[in-house]
N, C-alpha and C positions, 0 to 999 in steps of 0.2 A: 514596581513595574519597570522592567530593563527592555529599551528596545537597541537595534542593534543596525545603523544601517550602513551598507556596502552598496555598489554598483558594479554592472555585471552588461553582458553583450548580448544576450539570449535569453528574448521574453518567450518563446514556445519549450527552451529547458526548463526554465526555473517555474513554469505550470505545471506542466508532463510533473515534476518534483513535488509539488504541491497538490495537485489532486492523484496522484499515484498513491502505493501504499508505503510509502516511506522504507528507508534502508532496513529497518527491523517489521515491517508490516505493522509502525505506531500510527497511519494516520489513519484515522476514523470520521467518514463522513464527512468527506474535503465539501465546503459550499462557498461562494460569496455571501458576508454580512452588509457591505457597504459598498459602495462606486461611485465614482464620478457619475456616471447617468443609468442608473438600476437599468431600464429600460433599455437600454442600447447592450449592455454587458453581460452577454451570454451565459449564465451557467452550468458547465457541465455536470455540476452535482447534483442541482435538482431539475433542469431539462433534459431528459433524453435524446434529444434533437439537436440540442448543443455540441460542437466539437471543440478541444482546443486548438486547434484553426483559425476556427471563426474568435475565437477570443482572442487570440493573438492579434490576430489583425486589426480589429478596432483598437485596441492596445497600440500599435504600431502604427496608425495611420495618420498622425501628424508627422512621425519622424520621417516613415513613407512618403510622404508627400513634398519633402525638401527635394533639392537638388542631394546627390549626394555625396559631394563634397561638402557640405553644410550637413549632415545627420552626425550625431556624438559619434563615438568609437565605441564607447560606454555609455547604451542609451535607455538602460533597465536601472531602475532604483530600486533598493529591498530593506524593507523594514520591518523584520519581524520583531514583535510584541508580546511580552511575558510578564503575566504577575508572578509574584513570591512564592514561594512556597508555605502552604498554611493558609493563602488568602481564598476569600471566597469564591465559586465559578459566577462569573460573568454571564448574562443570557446572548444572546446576539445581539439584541439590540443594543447594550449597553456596547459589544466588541465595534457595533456601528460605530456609535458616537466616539469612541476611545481612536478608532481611525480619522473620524474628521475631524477630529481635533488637530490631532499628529499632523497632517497633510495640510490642513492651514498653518499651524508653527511653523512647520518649518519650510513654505513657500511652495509647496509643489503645487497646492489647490486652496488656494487661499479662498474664505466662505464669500458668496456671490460673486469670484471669478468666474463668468462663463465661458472665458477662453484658456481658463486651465490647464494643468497637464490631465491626462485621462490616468485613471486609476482606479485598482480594485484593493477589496481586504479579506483574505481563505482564510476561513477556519479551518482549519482537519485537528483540532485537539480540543481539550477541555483548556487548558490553562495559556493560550497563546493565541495570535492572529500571526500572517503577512501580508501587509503593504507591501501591493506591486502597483508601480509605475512608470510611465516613459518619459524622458526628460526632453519631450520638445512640448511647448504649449501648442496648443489648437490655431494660434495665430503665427507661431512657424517660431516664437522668441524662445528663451530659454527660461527656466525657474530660477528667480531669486532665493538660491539655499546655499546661501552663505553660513557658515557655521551652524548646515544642520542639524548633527551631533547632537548639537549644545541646547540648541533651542528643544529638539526632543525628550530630551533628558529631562529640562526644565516644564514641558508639558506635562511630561509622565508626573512629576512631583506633584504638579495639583491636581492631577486626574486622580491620584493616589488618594489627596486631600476627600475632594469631593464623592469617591466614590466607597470611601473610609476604607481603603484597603494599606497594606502594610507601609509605611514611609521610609523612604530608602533615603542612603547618605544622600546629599546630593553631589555632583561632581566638581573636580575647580580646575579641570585640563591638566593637572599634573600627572595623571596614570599613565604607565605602559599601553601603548595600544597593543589591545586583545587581538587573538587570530579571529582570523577570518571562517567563515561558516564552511567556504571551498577551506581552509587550511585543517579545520576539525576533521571534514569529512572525512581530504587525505588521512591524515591520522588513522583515522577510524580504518579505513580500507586497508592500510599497509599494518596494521595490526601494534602503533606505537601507542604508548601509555599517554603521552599528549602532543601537541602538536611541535613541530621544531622551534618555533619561534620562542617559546614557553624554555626550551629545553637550553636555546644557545642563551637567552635574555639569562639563566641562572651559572650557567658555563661562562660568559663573559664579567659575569660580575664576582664568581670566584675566583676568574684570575684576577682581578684587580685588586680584593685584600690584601691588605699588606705590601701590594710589587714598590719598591723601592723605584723605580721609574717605568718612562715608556715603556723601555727595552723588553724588558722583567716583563711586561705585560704581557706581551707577543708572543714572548718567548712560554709562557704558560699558555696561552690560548693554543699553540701549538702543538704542546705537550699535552693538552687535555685530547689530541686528536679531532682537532675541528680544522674545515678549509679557513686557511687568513690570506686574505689578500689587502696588501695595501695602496691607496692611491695615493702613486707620488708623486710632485712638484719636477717641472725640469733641470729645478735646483738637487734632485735625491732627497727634500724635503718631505715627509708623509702629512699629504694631506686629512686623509678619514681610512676608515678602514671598512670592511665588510668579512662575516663570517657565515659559515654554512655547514651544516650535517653532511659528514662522508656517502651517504647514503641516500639524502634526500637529493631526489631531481625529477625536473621538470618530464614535459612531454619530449622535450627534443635532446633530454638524457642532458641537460646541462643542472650544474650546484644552483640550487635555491638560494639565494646571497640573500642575507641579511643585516643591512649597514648598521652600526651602533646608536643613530637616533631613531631607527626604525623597532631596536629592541626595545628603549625604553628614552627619555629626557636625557637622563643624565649619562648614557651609556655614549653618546656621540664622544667626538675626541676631543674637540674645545672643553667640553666636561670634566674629562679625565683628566688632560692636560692641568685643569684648576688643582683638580681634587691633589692629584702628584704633589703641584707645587706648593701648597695651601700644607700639606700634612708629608713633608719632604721626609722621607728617612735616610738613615746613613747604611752604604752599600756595602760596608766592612763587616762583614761576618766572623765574628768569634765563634766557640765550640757549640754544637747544637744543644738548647736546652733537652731538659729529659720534660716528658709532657706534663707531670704534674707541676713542677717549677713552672714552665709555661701559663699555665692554668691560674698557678696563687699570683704570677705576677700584673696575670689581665684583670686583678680585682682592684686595684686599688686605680685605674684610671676609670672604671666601668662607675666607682661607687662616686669618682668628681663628676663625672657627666649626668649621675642622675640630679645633682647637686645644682649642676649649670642649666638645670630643667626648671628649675625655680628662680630664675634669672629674668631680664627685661631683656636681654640682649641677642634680637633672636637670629642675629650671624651666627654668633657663638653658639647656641641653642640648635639650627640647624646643621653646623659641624659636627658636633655632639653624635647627631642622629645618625649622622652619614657612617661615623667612628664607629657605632654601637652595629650597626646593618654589618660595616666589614668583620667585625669582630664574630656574631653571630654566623657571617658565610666561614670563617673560616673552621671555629668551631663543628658546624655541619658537617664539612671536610674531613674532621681528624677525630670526631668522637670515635666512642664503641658503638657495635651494634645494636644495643637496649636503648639508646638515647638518637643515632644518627636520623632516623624517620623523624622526629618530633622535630629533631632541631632545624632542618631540612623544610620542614612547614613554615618552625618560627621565624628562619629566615628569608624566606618567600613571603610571609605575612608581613615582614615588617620591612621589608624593601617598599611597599606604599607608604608607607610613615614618613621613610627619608627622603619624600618628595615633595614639597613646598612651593610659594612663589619666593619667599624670602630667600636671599643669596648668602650662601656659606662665605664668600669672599674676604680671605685675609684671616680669617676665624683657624685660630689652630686643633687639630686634632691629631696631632701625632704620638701622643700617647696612647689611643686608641689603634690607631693603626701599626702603631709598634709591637702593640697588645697583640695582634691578629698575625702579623706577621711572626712572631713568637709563637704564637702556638702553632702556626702551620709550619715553622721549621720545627720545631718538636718532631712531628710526626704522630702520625695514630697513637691515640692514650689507647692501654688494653682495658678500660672497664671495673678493675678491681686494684685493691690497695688506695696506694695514694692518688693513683690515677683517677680511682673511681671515687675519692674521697673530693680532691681538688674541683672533680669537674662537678660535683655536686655543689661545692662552696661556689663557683663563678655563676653557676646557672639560679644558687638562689635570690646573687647581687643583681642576673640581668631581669631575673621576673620585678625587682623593684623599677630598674632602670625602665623597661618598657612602658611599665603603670604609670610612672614619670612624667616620662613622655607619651601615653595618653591623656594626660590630664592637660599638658601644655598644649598639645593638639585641640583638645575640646576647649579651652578658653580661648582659643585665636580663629575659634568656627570650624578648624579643622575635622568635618563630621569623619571624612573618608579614611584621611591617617592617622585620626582619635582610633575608628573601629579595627583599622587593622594593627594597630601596636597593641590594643585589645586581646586582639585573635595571638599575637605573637607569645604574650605573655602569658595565656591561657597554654600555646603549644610548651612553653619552657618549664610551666610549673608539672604537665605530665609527663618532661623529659627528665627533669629534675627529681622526682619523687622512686624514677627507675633508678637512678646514680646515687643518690640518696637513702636508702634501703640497706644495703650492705654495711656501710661505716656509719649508721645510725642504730643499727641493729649490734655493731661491735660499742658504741658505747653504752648503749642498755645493757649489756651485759656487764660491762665496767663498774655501771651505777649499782649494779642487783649486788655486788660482792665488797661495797661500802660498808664500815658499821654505820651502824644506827646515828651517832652521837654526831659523825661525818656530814649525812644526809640532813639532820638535824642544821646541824651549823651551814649551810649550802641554800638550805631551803630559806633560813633567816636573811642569809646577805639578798636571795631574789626579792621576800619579802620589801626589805630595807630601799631596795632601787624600785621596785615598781611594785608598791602598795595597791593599787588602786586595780594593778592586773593578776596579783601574785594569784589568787583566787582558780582565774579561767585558765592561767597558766599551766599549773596542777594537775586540772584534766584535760589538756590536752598532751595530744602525740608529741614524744619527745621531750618530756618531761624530763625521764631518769638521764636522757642522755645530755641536756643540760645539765644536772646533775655532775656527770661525768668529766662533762666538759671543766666547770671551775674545779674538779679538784685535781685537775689534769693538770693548768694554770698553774695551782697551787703550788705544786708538786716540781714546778719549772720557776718556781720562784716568783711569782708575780700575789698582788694582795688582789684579790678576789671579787671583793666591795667595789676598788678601784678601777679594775677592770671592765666591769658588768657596768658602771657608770658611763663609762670612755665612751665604750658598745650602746648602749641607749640612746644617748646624745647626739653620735653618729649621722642619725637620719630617722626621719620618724618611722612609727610602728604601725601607725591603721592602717596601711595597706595593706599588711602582711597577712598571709590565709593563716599562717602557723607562727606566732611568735617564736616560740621553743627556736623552730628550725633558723630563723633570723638570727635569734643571738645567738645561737650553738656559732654558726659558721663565722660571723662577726669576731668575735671570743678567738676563733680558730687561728682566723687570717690576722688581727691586730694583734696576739699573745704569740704569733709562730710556731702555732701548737700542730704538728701535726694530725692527719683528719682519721686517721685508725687509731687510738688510745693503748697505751701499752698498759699490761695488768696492770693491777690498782696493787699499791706498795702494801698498805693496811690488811691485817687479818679478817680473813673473811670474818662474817658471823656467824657463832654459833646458832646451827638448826635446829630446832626441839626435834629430839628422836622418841619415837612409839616409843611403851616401856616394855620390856621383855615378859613373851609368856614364862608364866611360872610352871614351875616343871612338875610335870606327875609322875611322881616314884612308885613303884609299884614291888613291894615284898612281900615273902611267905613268913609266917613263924607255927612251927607245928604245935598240935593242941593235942589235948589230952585223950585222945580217941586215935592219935596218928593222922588227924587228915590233917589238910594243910589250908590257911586260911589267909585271905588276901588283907594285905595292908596298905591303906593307902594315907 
């Protein structure tokens, strides 16, 4: 159950809204379930003699009633109410009581206030309500809703309990705050795919991968084509900054500014400024890597971080996270187009993960963020070869890394950025399985044209390292191409046995959906093996061929009579 609340200046809009037929004609049968005083609270859904008018007004007439210099600015509260999807419908009366719950948590109508704020609660759907309220009480004072948010969220959690509907994370104030229901709408009316706020919160945190400082930062914000403005100090010091869509504006044709704590915690510039100093890189630029090199080299700091995941030290721990979020924006960036959607989720999924209460402070990650800057100076991988080989190997180390760091999340309570490095690592395993496909499909064919006695001896060394799974191994995907892999090894000089052992040890294996696919690329990245396999040196094997029809000869020999007679 998610409710949602905002405040707003117009109690006869946000009704007209509410008992209307909504933007798409979705509301059905707008009514009141609950109120401050049923009795006194007009409604036009099931009164015909009702206006919203007359509901306004009672709605209004405490704030009415101040001077008005004493009335808020913002004197409408709104809380709309959603269960989950999947959960049962609710009757009205149960929407009743789910509203006075709400309105006592979080101080507008606290239960046997009778000088409360006044308030109602519209149905118009099956799976939702809105609380609407005015924020002056009957006695002229204001509501006690101090961190109402928080307190509603925390209701919802046991209304959820009690009403055995779906249980949802709970929250710990570390999220992005979400657009606003005015910011959706926009959206919705100017025909974008989401709201700005949604769009600059992923624009600002892709420039900051990898930038080697402030500068770098700005200087990409700029070049992604968004308004920057900076506030500066009399000294030319930049205090904060704010960003906005070329596009997006107000009623009075002014840029919709969005300052960096307003996109998310860590996006302010006290933030940044840390994140910079804490994972400092060097400004000297050598020759650009080529994308796959980029790729093989962001494994081996991805594979210490899942490692630092298993640690006490949760500075270091949340550095880690912050390392792995950049590495993923940057990836999104520069992938191919079979994998860029997925990865694009993953790391929108996993940007809630890298937010904690615990301080990154002093905690190094510039391995990681060297990692992400490398591969965004790369430049776009095309997809195939080694590109498409590389980017397969990094994406199968981050589906470990994320699982990781869900698990470290779920032992520290973390429900929220437990389930979205969850989500993240679900988006990598089906980006991964696209980039995956091509130089998995070149080493099965590698393993098909082994002799026999090769495969024989290949099969024994997996047995030999992992008994207990050689079995399931077998039948799963990517078998032959294991296969392919140690005699590739082989073939570059390495023993086989020792190899497969190194790779085991590494880091464990139940997490893994596909073992095969783990050590293939493990195998890859520690042996140096390139990830498309060159023929296999060995003769193929001989194929049984059909045996040859026998031939029907057909002759004459003449007979005693002259005629002529067949022979076969």
């Amino acid at each position: 159950m998610v409710p949602d609340i905002s405040t707003g200046s117009r109690t006869y809009g946000l009704l007209a809204y509410l008992y209307g037929p909504g933007r798409r004609d979705e509301h059905t049968d707008p009514h009141i379930v609950a109120a401050w005083e049923p009795v006194l609270a007009p409604d036009p859904g099931r009164d015909p003699a009702a206006t919203l008018k007359q509901l306004t007004d009672r709605l209004d007439l405490p704030v009415l009633a101040l001077p008005a210099d004493r009335r808020p600015a913002r004197h409408v509260w709104h809380c709309p109410v959603r269960t989950a999807p999947g959960d049962r419908l609710l009757t009205d009366a149960e929407w009743g009581e789910v509203a006075r719950r709400i309105v006592h948590a979080t101080g507008i109508a606290e239960e046997g206030d009778d000088q409360a704020c006044r308030w109602i609660a519209v149905r118009h759907a099956d799976d939702h309500i809105h609380i609407v309220a005015t924020l002056k009480r009957q006695d002229g004072r204001s509501p006690r809703r101090h961190q109402d948010a928080v307190r509603a969220q925390a209701e919802c959690r046991r209304i959820e309990a009690d009403f055995g509907l779906q249980r949802l994370n709970s929250g710990d104030r570390t999220a992005a705050q979400r657009p606003t229901s005015a910011e959706r709408s926009k959206a919705e009316r100017t025909g974008r795919a989401e709201p700005p706020r949604e769009t600059l919160r992923e624009a600002v945190r892709q420039a900051l991968a990898g930038a080697a400082d402030e500068g770098e930062f700005f200087a990409r914000l700029t070049a992604a084509g968004l308004r920057v403005e900076q506030r500066l100090a009399p000294s030319g010091d930049t205090l904060g900054y704010k960003v906005a869509l070329p596009a997006d504006r107000n009623r009075a044709g002014e840029p919709v500014w969005f300052s960096g704590s307003k996109l998310a915690p860590d996006l302010s510039l006290p933030n940044i400024r840390q994140r910079l100093e804490t994972g400092a890189l060097d400004t000297e630029e050598g020759p650009r890597p080529r994308p796959a090199v980029a790729r093989r080299d962001a494994v081996a700091p991805a594979v210490q971080a899942a490692a630092v995941f298993d640690q006490d030290d949760d500075g270091t721990v949340v550095a880690q996270l912050v390392g792995t979020g950049e590495l993923l924006d940057a990836l999104a960036q520069t992938s191919p187009a079979p994998t860029r959607t997925e990865l694009r989720q993953a790391a929108r999924a996993f940007e809630r993960a890298t937010r904690t209460h615990e301080r990154a402070a002093r905690a190094d990650h510039r391995a990681l963020r060297s990692a992400a800057r490398g591969v965004l100076r790369a430049g776009d991988a095309l997809g195939r070869g080694e590109d498409g080989g590389t980017t397969a190997m990094v994406l199968s180390t981050l589906v470990l890394v994320t699982l990781a760091a869900a698990r470290w999340h779920s032992a520290h309570g973390h429900a929220q950025q437990a389930a979205a490095a969850r989500q993240a690592a679900q988006h990598l395993r089906t980006a991964y399985q696209a980039a995956a496909a091509p130089p998995l499909r070149a080493m099965h064919d590698h393993a098909r044209r082994l002799p026999e006695p090769v495969r024989h001896q290949h099969t024994a060394t997996i047995v030999g390292a992992l008994p207990e799974q050689a079995a399931r191994l077998r039948h799963e995907p990517g078998w032959d191409a294991l296969l392919a892999t140690l005699d590739q090894a082989r073939h570059a000089g390495h023993d086989p046995a020792a190899l497969l052992k190194t790779v085991v040890e590494q880091r464990e294996l139940d997490t893994a959906e596909n073992v095969n696919d783990v050590l293939i690329w493990r195998i890859r990245h520690t042996a140096g093996l390139p990830t498309i396999p060159k023929p296999a040196t060995g003769p193929a094997p001989a194929r049984p061929r059909a045996p040859k029809p026998t031939a029907v000869v057909t002759y004459t020999t003449p007979t005693p009579s002259g005629q002529r007679r067949s022979r076969r």
